[in-house]
N, C-alpha and C positions, 0 to 999 in steps of 0.2 A: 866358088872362091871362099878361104875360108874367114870367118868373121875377127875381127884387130879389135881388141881394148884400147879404145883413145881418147877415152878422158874417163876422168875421180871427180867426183862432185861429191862434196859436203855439206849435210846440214852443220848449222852452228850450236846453236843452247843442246848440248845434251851429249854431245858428238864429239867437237871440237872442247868444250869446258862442262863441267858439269856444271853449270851457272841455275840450274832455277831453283835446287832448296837453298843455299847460300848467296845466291846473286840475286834472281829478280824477285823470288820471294822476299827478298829480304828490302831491296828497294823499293818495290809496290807499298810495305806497310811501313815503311819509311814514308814516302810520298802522302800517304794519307794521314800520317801523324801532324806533318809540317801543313799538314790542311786541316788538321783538328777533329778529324772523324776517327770517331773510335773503334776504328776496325783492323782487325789484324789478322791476318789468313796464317793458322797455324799448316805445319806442313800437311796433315791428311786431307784437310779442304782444299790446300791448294794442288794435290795432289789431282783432286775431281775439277778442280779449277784448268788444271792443263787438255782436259779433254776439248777446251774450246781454244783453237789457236789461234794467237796473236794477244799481246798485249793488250788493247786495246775492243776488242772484242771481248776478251775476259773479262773485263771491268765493266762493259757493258752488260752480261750476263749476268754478272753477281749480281749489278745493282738494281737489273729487274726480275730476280729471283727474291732477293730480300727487299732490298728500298733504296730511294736514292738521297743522298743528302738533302736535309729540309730547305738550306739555302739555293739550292739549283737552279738556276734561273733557263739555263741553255742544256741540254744534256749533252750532246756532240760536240759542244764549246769546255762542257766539262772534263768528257772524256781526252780532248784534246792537253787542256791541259794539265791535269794528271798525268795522264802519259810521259808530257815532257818532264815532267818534273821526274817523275820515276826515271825516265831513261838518263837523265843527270846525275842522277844519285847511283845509276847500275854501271854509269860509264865510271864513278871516282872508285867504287870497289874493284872494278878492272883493274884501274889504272894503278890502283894500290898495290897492286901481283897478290891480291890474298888467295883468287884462282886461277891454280896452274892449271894448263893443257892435260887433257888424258890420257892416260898412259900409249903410248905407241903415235898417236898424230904425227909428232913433227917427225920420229922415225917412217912412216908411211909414206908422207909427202917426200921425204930425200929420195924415197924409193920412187916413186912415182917422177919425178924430175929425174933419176937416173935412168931411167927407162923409158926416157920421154912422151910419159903419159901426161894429157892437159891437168889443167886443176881448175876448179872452180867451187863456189858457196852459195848456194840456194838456202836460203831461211826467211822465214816468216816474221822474224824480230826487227826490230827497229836498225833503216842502214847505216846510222852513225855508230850505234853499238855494237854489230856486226863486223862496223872497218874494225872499230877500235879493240876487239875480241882478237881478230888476222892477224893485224897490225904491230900490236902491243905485245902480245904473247908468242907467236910467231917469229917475230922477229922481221927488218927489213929485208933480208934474204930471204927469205922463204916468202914471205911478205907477196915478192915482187914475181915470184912463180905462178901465183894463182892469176892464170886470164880473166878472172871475170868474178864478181861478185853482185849475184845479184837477192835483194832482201827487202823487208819493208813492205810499200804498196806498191811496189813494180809491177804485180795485178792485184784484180781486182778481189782474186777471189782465192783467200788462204787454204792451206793443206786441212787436210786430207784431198782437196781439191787438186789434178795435176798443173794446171796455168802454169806456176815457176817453173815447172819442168819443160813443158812442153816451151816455154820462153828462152828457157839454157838451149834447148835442142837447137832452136833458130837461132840463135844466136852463134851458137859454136859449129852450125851447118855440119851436124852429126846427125848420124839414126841412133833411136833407141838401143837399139842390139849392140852399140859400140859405147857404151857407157856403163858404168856401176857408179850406182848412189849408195851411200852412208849416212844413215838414220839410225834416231833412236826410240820414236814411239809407233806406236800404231798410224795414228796421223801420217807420218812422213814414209811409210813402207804404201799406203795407199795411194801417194802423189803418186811416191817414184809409180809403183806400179799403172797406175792410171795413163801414165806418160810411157807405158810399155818399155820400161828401163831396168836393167839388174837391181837388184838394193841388198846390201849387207845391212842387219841392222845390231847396232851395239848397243846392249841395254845399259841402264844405271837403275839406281834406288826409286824412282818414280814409275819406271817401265816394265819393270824385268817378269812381272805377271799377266802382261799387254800381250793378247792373240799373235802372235806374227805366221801364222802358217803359210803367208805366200813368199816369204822371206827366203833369197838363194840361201843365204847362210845366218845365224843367230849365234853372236859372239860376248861373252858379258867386258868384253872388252877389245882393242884393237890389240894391246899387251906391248912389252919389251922382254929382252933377253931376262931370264932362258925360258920367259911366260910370253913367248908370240903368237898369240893368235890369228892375226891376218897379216898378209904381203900382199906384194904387186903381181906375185905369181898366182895368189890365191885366186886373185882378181881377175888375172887373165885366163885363168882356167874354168872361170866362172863364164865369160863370157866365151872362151872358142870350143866349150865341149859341149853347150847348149844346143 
C-alpha cells in the first residue's frame, strides 16, 4: 500500500517568523537591561548562542560560560524569572506586527487545509509566545486549522533531541513516514529526523551555513508567486516516492 502525507508540522522561531535577530535577541537584552546587567548579545554571539535550544537553557549557558549576576541568590529562580520577563517583552513586539510571517507560510497552510493535510507546531520556545506567534499573525482562521500546538516544557528534553516529535506522533496517532516537518536549524532537522519523520528545512540569516545533509529538501525559503519554493505537492512527493 502506498504511503499518504497526513500531516505538516512546523517549527515556530525561524520557520513561521524570523523572530530571533529582531524578536528574541532583542527581548533577552531587553530583559536584562530592565534587570540592570550589563549585558547585550550582539547578533554574532547570539548567533553561537542558538546552538543551545530553548530560552532558558541559553541563559543558563551563557552565565556559566562567562558569570552569573553578583546579586544571585537562586540560579533556577533566576533563570526563571528572566525568562518571564523576556517572554513579555517578546510577546509586546509580536503583538506590535513589527514581525511578519515568512514569505509562503500562510500560503502553504491554505494549501495544506485544501488538501486536507493535518497541521500542527512543535517548538521549543516558550507556549504562550508560540500561541501568540499562530494566533496573532495567522490570523483566527487559519488559527483554528492547526490541531495541535505543542512547545515549551511539554518534555523534557529539547531539540536536537526527538521527544516533541515522537509526542506529535502519539498524539496525532500517525507513523513517522506520514508526516513532513519544517525546520530551520540543524537542531530541528536532527529532532525531526531522530523521530524518523521527512523534514524540509528553510534556512534564514542564522542558519543558512548549518550542515543539513540529511535534509529531504533545503529551501532558503518556503517563497510566493512567481518565487515558490515548496507546495503541498512537494510535500507529497516527498513522502510517497520515498
Amino acid at each position: 500500500m502506498a504511503k499518504q502525507f497526513k500531516a505538516l508540522i512546523f517549527d515556530c522561531d525561524g520557520v513561521l517568523v524570523d523572530t530571533e535577530r529582531d524578536g528574541h535577541r532583542v527581548a533577552f537584552n531587553k530583559a536584562f537591561a530592565e534587570k540592570g546587567y550589563p549585558i547585550e548579545w550582539d547578533v554574532e554571539q547570539y548567533s553561537e548562542l542558538l546552538n543551545v535550544a530553548g530560552g532558558k537553557e541559553r541563559m543558563r549557558h551563557y552565565f556559566n560560560q562567562s558569570s552569573w549576576p553578583v546579586d544571585t541568590a537562586d540560579k533556577d529562580t533566576l533563570i526563571k524569572e528572566l525568562h518571564k520577563l523576556k517572554t513579555d517583552l517578546f510577546m509586546r513586539i509580536i503583538e506590535s506586527g513589527e514581525l511578519p510571517l515568512r514569505p509562503g507560510v500562510a500560503r502553504l497552510v491554505d494549501e495544506a487545509v485544501a488538501g486536507g493535510i493535518r497541521l500542527a507546531v512543535c517548538s521549543t520556545s516558550n507556549e504562550r509566545a508560540v500561541n501568540l506567534v499562530v494566533g496573532k499573525l495567522l490570523g483566527p482562521e487559519q488559527n483554528d486549522c492547526f490541531e495541535m500546538i505543542l512547545a515549551g516544557d511539554v518534555v523534557s528534553k529539547k531539540k536536537p533531541d526527538p521527544s516533541i516529535y515522537k509526542l506529535a506522533l502519539q498524539r496525532l496517532a500517525l507513523q513517522p513516514d506520514e508526516c513532513v516537518v519544517i525546520e530551520d536549524s540543524r537542531n530541528g532537522l536532527l529532532a525531526a529526523k531522530g523521530a524518523e519523520m521527512y523534514c524540509v528545512v528553510t534556512t534564514n540569516g542564522y542558519t543558512k551555513d548549518e550542515d543539513f545533509t540529511e535534509a529531504d529538501l533545503v529551501v532558503p525559503e518556503l517563497g510566493v508567486p512567481p518565487n515558490v519554493q515548496v507546495t503541498i505537492e512537494i510535500l507529497r512527493d516527498i513522502v510517497e516516492k520515498h
